[in-house]
C-alpha positions as CSV (number, residue, x, y, z in Angstrom):
1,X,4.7,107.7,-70.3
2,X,7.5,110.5,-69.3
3,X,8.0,111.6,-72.8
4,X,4.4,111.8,-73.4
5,X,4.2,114.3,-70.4
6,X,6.3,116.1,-71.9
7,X,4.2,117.1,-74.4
8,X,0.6,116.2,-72.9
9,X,-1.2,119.5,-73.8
10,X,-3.2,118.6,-70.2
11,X,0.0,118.5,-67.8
12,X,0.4,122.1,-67.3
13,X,2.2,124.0,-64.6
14,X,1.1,127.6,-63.4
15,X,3.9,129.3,-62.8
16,X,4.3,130.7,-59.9
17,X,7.2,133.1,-59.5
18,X,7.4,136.1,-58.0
19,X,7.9,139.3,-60.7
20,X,10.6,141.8,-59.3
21,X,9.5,144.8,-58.1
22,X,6.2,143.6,-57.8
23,X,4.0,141.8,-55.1
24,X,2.6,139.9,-58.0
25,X,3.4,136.4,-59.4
26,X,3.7,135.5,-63.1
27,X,0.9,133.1,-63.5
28,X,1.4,132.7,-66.9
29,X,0.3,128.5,-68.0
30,X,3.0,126.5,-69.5
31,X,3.8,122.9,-70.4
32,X,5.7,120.8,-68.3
33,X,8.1,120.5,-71.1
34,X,8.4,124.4,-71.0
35,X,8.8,125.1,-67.8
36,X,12.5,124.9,-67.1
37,X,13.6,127.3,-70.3
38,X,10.4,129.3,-68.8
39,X,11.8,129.8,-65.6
40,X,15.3,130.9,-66.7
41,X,15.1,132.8,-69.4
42,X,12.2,134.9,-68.0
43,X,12.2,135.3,-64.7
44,X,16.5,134.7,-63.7
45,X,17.3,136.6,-66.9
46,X,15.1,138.8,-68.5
47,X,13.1,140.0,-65.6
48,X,16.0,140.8,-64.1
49,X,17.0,143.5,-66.3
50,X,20.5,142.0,-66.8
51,X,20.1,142.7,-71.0
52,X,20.5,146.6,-70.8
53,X,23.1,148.3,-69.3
54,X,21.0,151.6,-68.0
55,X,23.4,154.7,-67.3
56,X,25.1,155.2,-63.9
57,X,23.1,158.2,-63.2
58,X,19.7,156.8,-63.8
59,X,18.4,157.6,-60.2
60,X,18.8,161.0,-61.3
61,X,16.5,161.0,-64.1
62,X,18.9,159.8,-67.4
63,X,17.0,157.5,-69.6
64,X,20.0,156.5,-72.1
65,X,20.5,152.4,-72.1
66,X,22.5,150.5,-74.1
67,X,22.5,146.8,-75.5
68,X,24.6,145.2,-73.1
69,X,22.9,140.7,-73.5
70,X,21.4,139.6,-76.9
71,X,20.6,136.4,-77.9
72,X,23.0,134.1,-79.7
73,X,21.5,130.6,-80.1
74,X,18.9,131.3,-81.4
75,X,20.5,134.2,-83.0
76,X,17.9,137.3,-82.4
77,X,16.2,139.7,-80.1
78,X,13.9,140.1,-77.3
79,X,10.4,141.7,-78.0
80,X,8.0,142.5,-75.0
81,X,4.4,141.9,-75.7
82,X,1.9,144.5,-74.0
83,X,-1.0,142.1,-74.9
84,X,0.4,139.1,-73.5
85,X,2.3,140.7,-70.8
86,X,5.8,139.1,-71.1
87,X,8.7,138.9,-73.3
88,X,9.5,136.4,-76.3
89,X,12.2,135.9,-79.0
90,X,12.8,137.1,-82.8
91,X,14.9,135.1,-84.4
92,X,16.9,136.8,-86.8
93,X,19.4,139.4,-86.8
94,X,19.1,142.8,-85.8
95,X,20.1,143.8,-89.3
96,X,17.3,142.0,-90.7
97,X,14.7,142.7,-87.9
98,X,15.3,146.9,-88.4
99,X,12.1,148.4,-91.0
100,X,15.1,150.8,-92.1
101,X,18.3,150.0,-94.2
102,X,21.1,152.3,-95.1
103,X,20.9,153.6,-98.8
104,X,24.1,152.4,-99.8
105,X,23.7,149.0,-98.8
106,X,20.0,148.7,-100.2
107,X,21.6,149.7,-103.8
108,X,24.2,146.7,-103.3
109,X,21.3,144.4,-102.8
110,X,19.9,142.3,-105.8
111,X,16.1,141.8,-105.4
112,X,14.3,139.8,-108.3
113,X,12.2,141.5,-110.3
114,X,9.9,137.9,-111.7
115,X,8.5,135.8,-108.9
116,X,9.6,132.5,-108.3
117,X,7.1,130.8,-109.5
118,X,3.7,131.4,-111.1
119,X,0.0,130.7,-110.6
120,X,-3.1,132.2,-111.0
121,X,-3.3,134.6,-107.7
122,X,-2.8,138.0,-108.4
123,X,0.3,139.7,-107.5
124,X,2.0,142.9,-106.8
125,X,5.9,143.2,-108.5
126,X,5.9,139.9,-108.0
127,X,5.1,139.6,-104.7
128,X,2.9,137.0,-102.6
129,X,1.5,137.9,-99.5
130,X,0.4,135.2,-97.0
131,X,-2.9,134.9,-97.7
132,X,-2.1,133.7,-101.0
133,X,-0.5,130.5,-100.1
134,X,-2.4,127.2,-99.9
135,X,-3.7,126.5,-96.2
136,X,-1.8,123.5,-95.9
137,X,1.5,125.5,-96.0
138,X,0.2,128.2,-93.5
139,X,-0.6,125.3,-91.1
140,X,2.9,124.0,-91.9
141,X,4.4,127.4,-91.2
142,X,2.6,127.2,-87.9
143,X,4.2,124.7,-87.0
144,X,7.4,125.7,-86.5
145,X,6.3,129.3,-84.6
146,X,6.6,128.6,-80.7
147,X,3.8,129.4,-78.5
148,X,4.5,133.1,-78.1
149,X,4.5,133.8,-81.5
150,X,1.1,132.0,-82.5
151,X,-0.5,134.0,-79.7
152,X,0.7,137.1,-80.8
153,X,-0.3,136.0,-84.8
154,X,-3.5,134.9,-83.4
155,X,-4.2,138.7,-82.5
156,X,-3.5,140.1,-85.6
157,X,-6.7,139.1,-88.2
158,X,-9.6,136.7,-88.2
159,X,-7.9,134.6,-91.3
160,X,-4.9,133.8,-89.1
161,X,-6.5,133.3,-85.7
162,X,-8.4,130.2,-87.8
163,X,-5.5,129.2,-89.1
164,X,-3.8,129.3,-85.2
165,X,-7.7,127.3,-83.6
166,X,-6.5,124.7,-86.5
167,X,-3.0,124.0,-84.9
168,X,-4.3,124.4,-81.2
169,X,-4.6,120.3,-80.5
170,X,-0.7,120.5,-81.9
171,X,0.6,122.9,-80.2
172,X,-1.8,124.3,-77.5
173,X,-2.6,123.4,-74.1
174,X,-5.2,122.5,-71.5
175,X,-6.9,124.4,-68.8
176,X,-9.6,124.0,-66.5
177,X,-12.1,126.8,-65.9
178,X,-14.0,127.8,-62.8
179,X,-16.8,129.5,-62.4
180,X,-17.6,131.4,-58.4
181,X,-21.2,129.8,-57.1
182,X,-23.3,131.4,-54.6
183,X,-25.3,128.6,-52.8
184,X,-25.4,129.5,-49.0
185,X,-21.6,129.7,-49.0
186,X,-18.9,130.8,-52.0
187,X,-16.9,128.3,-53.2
188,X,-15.6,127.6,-56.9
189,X,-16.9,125.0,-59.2
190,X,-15.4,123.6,-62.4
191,X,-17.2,124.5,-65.3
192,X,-14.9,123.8,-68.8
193,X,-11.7,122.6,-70.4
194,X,-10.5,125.7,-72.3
195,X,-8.0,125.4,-74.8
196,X,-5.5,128.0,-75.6
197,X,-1.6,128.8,-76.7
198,X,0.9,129.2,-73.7
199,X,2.9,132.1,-73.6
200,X,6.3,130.5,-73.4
201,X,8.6,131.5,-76.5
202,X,12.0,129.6,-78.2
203,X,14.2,128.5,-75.3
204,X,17.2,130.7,-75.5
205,X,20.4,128.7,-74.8
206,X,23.3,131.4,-75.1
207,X,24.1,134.8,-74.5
208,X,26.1,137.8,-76.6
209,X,27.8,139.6,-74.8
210,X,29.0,143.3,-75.9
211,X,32.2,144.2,-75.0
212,X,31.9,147.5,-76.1
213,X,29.1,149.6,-74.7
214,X,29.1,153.5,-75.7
215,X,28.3,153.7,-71.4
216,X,31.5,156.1,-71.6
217,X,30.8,157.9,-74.4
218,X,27.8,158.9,-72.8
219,X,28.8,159.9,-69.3
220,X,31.1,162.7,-71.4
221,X,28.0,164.5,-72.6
222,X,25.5,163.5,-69.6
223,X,23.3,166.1,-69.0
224,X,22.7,164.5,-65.1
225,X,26.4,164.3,-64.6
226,X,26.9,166.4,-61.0
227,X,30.2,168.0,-62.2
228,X,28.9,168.9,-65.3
229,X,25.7,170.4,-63.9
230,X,27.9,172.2,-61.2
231,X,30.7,173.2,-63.4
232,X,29.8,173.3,-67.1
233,X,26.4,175.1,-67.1
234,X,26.8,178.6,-69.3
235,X,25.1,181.5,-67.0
236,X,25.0,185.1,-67.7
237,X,26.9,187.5,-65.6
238,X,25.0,188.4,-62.3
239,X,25.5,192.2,-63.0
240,X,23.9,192.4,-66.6
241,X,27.4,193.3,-68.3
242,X,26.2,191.1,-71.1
243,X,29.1,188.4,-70.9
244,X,28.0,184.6,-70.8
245,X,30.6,182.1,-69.2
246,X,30.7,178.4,-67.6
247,X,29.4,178.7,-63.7
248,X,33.0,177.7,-62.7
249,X,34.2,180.8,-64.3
250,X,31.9,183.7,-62.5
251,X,34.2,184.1,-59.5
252,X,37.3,184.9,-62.0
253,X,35.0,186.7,-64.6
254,X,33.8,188.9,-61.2
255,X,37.4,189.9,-60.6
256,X,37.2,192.3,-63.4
257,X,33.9,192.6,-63.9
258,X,32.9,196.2,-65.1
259,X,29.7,196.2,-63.6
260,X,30.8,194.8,-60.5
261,X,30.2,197.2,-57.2
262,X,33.5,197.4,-55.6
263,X,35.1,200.0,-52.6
264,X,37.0,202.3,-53.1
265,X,40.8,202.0,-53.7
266,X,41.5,204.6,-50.9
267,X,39.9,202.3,-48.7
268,X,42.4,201.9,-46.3
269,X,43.2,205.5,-46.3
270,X,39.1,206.0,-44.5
271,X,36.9,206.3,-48.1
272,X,34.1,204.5,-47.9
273,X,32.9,205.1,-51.2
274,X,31.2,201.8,-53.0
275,X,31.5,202.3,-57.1
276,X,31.2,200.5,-60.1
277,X,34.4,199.2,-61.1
278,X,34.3,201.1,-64.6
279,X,34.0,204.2,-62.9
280,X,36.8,204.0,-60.7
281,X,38.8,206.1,-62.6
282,X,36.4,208.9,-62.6
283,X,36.1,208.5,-58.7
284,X,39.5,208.8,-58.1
285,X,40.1,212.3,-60.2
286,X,36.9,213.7,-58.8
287,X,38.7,213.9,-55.3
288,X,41.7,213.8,-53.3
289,X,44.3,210.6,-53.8
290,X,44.2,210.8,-50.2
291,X,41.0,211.2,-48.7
292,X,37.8,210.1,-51.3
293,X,34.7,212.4,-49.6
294,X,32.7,211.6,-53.0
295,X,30.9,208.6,-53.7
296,X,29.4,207.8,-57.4
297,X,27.0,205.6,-58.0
């Protein structure tokens, strides 16, 4: 009787944890047997955002993240479904999951040009799509896709969601449905059974983790970095001279400035002249070395 309710599409458990930064709870159905791997891979891992490694300076408004858990047994990736509203397992490696390949090693790879076998469905260079195959092979194929991955299957075309109702007593559960009646008072009444595909996916068992993380890398060419945003943003010159410089460097670049308003070097000796630095000269042999009475502008 325990291993059957294991597997008993009818015991179900809702689960109930909280989601993080959320007042919500998960509520997603899943089979007893399901639960555990549910629990932790989800909600203690996933949720949690442990898998990325998000930049230090993400409060300030950088967006780079980096790889930083992937799977390893199963070897693959995690894939968030808007649909279903969680997160589920590829298996397979990243290499193979990626639509693009690098030239050079697509021209190493050896691709038949016959198909494997032959039969009377029509093929493209051949190729045989899905479709094609008998329905007792899809069914087979079905099989072996967890729960997540028939429900997301299911949503694709009509042929395979008929295909996916054909392996629901398999691999499907149980759920009661209730309806809201209105009869003096509100209360809830049961109406159906419903059955339907939980959203649990492949338990993941173990964790990659990468050593190297390009986190560094990145905080040398952070735009939000406060130093760099201080220090390293190129300004013009304040007085329109036509030079460009880092902001660390205006208080030097103003100390001989040409266009910079400066007194007079008589100063001292009562002149109380206020000139452009590149006129200076021009000041200075318009009047007396001793006394300036003459201010340019």
């Amino acid at each position: 009787m325990a291993a059957h309710l294991l597997i008993c599409p009818a015991n179900v458990i809702d689960c109930m944890t909280a989601i993080p930064e959320t007042v919500n709870m998960c509520h997603k159905p899943v089979k007893r047997g399901e639960f555990s791997w549910h629990s932790r891979n989800i909600h203690a891992e996933i949720s949690t955002g442990i898998l990325k490694l998000k930049c230090p300076l993400a409060y300030a408004g950088c967006d780079f993240s980096c790889q930083k858990l992937s799977p390893l047994v199963p070897t693959g990736h995690v894939t968030q479904s808007d649909l279903l509203n969680t997160s589920g397992l590829t298996i397979g490696s990243d290499a193979c999951s990626s639509p693009e390949q690098p030239v050079e090693q697509s021209q190493t790879l050896d691709y038949p040009t016959i198909p494997c076998y032959q039969n009377d469905v029509d093929s493209t260079d051949g190729l045989f799509f899905l479709e094609d195959l008998p329905d007792n092979v899809i069914e087979q194929i079905l099989m072996f896709l967890d729960s997540f991955s028939i429900n997301n299957l299911a949503l694709t075309c009509k042929f395979l969601r008929s295909f996916c109702k054909s392996v629901v007593y398999n691999k499907g559960i149980v759920e009661p449905v209730w309806q809201k009646i209105s009869n003096g008072g509100k209360h809830w009444d049961f109406l159906k059974w419903k059955w339907s595909f939980s959203s649990a996916c492949t338990p993941i068992r173990k964790w990659k983790y990468h050593l190297s993380t390009p986190v560094s890398e990145h905080l040398k060419v952070c735009p939000f970095y406060p130093e760099r945003i201080i220090k390293d943003e190129i300004i013009p010159c304040e007085n329109e001279c036509g030079f460009t410089m880092y902001r660390h460097q205006l208080m030097e670049h103003k100390k001989r400035c040409q266009m910079e308003m400066v007194n007079c070097l008589n100063k001292d000796g009562g002149c109380v002249a206020v000139v452009l630095r590149s006129k200076m000269a021009a000041h200075l042999t318009q009047v007396s070395s001793k006394h300036c009475t003459v201010q340019l502008t």
